[in-house]
C-alpha positions as CSV (number, residue, x, y, z in Angstrom):
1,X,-2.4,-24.8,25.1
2,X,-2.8,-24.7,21.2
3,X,-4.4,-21.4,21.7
4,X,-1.2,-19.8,23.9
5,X,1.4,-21.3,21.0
6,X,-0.5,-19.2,18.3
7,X,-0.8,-16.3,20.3
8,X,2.5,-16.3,21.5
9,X,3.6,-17.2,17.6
10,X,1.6,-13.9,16.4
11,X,3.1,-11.8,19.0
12,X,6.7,-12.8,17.8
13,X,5.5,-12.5,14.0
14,X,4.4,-9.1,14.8
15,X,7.5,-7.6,16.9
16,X,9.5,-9.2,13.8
17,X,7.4,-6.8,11.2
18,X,7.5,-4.1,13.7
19,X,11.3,-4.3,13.2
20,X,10.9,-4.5,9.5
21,X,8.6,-1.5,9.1
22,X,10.8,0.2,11.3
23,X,14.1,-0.3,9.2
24,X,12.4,0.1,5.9
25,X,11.4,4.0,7.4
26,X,15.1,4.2,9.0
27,X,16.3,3.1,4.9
28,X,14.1,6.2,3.6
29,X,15.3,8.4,5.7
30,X,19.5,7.5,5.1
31,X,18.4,8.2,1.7
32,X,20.1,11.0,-0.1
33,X,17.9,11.8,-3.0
34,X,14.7,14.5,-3.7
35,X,12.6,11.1,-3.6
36,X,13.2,10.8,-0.1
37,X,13.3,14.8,0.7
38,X,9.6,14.7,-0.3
39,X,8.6,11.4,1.2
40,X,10.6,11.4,4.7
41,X,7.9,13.8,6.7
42,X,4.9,12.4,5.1
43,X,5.4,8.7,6.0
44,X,7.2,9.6,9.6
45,X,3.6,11.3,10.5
46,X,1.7,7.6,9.7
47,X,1.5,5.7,12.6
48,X,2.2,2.3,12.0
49,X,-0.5,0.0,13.3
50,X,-0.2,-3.9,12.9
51,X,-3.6,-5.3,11.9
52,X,-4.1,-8.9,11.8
53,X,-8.1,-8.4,10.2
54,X,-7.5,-6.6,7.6
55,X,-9.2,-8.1,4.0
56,X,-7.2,-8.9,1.7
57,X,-4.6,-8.8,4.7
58,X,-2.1,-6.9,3.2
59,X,-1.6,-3.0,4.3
60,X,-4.3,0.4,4.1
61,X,-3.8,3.6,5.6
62,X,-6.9,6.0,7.2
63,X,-5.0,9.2,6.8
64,X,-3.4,9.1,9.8
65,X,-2.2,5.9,10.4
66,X,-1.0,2.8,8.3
67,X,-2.1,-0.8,8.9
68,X,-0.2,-3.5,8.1
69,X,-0.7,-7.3,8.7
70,X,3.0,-8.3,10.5
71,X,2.2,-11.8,8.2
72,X,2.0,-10.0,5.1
73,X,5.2,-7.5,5.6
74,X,7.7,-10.4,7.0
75,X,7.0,-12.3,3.5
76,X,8.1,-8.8,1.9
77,X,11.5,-8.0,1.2
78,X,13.1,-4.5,3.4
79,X,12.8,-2.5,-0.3
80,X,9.2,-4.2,-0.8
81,X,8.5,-2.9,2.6
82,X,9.7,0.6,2.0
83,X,7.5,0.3,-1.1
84,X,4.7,-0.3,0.6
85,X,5.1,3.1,3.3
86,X,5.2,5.2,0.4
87,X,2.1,3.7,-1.3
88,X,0.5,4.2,1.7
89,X,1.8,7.1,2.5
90,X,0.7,8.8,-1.4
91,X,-2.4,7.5,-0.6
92,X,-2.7,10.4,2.2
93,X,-0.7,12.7,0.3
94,X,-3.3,12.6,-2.7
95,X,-6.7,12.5,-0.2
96,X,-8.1,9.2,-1.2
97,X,-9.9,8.6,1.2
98,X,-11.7,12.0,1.3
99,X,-11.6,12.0,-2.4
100,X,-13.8,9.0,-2.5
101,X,-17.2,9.9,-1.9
102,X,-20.3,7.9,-3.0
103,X,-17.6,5.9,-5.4
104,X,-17.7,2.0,-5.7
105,X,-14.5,1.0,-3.2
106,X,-13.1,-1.6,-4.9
107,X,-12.8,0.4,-8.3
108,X,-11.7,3.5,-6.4
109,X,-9.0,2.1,-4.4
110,X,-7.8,0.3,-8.3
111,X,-7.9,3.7,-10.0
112,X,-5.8,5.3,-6.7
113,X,-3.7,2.7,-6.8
114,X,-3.6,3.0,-10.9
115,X,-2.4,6.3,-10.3
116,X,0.7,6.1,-7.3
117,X,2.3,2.7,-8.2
118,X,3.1,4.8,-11.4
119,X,4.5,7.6,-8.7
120,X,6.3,4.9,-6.4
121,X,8.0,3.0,-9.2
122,X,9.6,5.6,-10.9
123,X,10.8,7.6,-7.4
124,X,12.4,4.6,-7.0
125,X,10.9,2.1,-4.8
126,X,10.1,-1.5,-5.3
127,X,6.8,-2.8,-5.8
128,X,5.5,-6.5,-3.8
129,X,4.7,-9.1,-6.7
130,X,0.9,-8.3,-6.2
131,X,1.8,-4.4,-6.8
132,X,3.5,-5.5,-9.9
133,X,0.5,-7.5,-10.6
134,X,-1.2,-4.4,-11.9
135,X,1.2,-2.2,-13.3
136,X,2.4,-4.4,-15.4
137,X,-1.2,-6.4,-16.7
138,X,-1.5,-6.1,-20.4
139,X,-5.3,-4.1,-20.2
140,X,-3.5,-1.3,-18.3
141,X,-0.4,-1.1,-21.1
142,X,-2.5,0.3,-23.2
143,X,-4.1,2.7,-20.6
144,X,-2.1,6.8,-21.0
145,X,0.2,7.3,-18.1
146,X,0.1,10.2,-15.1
147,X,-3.3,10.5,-15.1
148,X,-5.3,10.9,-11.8
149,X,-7.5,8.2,-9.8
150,X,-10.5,9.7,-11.5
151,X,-9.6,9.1,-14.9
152,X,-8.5,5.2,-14.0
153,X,-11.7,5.1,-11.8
154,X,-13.6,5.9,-15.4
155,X,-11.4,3.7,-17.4
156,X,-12.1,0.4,-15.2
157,X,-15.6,-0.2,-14.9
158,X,-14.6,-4.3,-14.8
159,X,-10.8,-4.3,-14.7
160,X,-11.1,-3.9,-10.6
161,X,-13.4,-6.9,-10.8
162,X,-11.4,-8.9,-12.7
163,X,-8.5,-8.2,-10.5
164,X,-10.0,-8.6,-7.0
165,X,-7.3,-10.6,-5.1
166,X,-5.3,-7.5,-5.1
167,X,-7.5,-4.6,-6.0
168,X,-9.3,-5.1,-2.6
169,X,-6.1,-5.1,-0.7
170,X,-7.1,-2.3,1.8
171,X,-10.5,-2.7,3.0
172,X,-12.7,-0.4,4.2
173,X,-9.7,2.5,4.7
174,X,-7.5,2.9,2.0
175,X,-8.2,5.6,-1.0
């Protein structure tokens, strides 16, 4: 019986993000501004997959689709949510993930990720707390800004280690 109240608790948890992630893409596209001109057909072509095993359990995308865990995106905020699509969605837009090659993932996806919430926070969009986490960490103040994923990938040999509860967000598919 315990078993059919948590499956029937997740399936309720996950049409209720469904419905988030789905107003947070109707929001972009009401939006009247070149932030949303550019960003409109790039995140309407991610499929939006709910993912309950993802590690950390947050949100990644594979190119062509983005996975989200429905318990991480109904603790987010609508404009956290919206956010979130378009770091996702830059994550495509640059090529991470073919971009990557025989680089450690955990540094990689931190020097991507060094690289867009830059992009996404001033198009804009809000960041979640653990977004903010590391744009705004005193190590990266002093780091230039507008650089590419390479040049953070160089510049953070231990900074991704030391900031593993979020650089690790999107497993095996992200950047």
């Amino acid at each position: 019986m315990e078993k059919l109240f948590d499956a029937a608790q997740k399936l309720r948890m996950e049409e209720k993000a469904k419905v988030a992630v789905t107003h947070a893409r109707i929001d972009l596209m009401m939006r009247a501004d070149a932030a949303a001109a550019f960003f409109v057909p790039l995140a309407l072509k991610l499929e939006m997959v709910p993912a309950w095993d993802l590690n950390p359990p947050t949100a990644c995308t594979d190119g062509r689709r983005m996975f989200y865990n429905p318990k991480y995106v109904v603790e987010q905020s609508r404009q956290e949510i919206l956010g979130l699509i378009i770091e996702e969605t830059l994550h495509c837009a640059f090529q991470h993930f073919a971009r990557r090659q025989a680089r450690e993932p955990r540094r990689w996806n931190f020097g991507c990720d060094c690289a867009i919430l830059q992009i996404v926070k001033e198009a804009g969009f809000d960041l979640s707390q653990d977004a903010l986490l590391i744009n705004f960490h005193p190590m990266l103040q002093k780091w230039p800004l507008k650089k590419s994923a390479e040049f953070y990938y160089t510049m953070a040999p231990e900074a991704a280690k030391a900031m593993t509860v979020w650089v690790d967000r999107s497993g095996v598919v992200d950047a």
